[in-house]
C-alpha positions in Angstrom: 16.1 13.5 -57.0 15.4 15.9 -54.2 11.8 15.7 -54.5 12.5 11.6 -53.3 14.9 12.4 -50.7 11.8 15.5 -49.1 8.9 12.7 -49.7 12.0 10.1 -47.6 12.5 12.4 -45.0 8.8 13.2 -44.5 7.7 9.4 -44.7 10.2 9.0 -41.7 9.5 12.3 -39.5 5.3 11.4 -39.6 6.5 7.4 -38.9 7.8 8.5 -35.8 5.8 11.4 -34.9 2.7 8.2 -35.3 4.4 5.7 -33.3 5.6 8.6 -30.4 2.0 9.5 -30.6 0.7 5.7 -29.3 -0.2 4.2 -26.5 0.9 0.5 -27.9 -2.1 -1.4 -29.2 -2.1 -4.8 -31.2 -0.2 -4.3 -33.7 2.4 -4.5 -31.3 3.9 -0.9 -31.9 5.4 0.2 -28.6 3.7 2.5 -26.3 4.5 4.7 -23.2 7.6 4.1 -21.3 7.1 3.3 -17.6 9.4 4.6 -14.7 10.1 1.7 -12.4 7.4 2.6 -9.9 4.6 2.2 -12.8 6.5 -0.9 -13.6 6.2 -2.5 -10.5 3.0 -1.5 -10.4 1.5 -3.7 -13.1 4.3 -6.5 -12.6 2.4 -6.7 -8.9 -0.8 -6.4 -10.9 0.3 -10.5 -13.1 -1.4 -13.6 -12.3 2.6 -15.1 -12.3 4.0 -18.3 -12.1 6.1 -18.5 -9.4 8.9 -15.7 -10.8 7.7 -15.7 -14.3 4.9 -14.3 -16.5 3.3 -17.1 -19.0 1.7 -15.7 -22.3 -1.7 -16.8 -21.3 -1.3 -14.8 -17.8 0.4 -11.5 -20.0 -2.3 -10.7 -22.3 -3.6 -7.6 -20.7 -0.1 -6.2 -19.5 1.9 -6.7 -22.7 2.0 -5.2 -26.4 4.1 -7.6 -27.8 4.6 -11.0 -26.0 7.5 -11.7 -28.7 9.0 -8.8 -27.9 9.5 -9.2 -24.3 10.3 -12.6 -24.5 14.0 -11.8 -25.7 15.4 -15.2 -24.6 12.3 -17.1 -26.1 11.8 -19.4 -22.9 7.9 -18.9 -23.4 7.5 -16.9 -19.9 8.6 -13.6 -19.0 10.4 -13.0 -16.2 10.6 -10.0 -14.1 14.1 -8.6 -15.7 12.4 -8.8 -19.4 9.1 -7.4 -18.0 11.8 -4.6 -16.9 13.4 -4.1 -20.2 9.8 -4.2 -21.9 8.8 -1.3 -19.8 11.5 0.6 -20.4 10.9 0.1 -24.0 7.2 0.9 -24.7 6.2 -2.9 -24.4 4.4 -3.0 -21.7 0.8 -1.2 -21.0 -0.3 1.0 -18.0 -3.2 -0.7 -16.3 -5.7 1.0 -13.9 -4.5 1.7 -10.6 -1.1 2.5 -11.4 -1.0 6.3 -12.0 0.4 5.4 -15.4 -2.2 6.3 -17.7 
């Protein structure tokens, strides 16, 4: 029994130590965090239409489309692009200071 519950508890410590660790990538694990400014920065960066992000236009910004999407409308707007920063979905892009 308490060789299962040190194998459980190092499963879950390298788990997270892995996913800390990355930078988001297609598998759709999260990546770095942005501050606001480095938000901004690649929101400024989308080919948008009009206030939203379309999936098409939001393949080079974001990890997980799915993910950001949290009302499922199909576009992103700038609060979920927000929220997806501040969660690891969205990716630092050249000329932002963020990688």
């Amino acid at each position: 029994m308490k060789v299962a519950i040190v194998a459980a508890t190092a499963l879950m410590l390298a788990s997270g130590a892995a996913l800390a660790a990355d930078d988001g990538d297609p598998s759709g694990r999260p990546g770095k965090v942005l501050d606001s400014d480095k938000c901004q920065a690649v929101w400024d960066m989308t080919e948008r239409d009009g206030d939203t992000l379309s999936k098409d236009k939001a393949v080079d910004f974001v990890v997980n489309y799915e993910m950001v999407d949290t009302d499922g409308s199909g576009d992103i707007s700038a609060d979920e692009f927000k929220a997806g920063c501040n969660k690891g979905w969205i990716k630092p892009k050249d000329g932002t200071d963020a990688e």
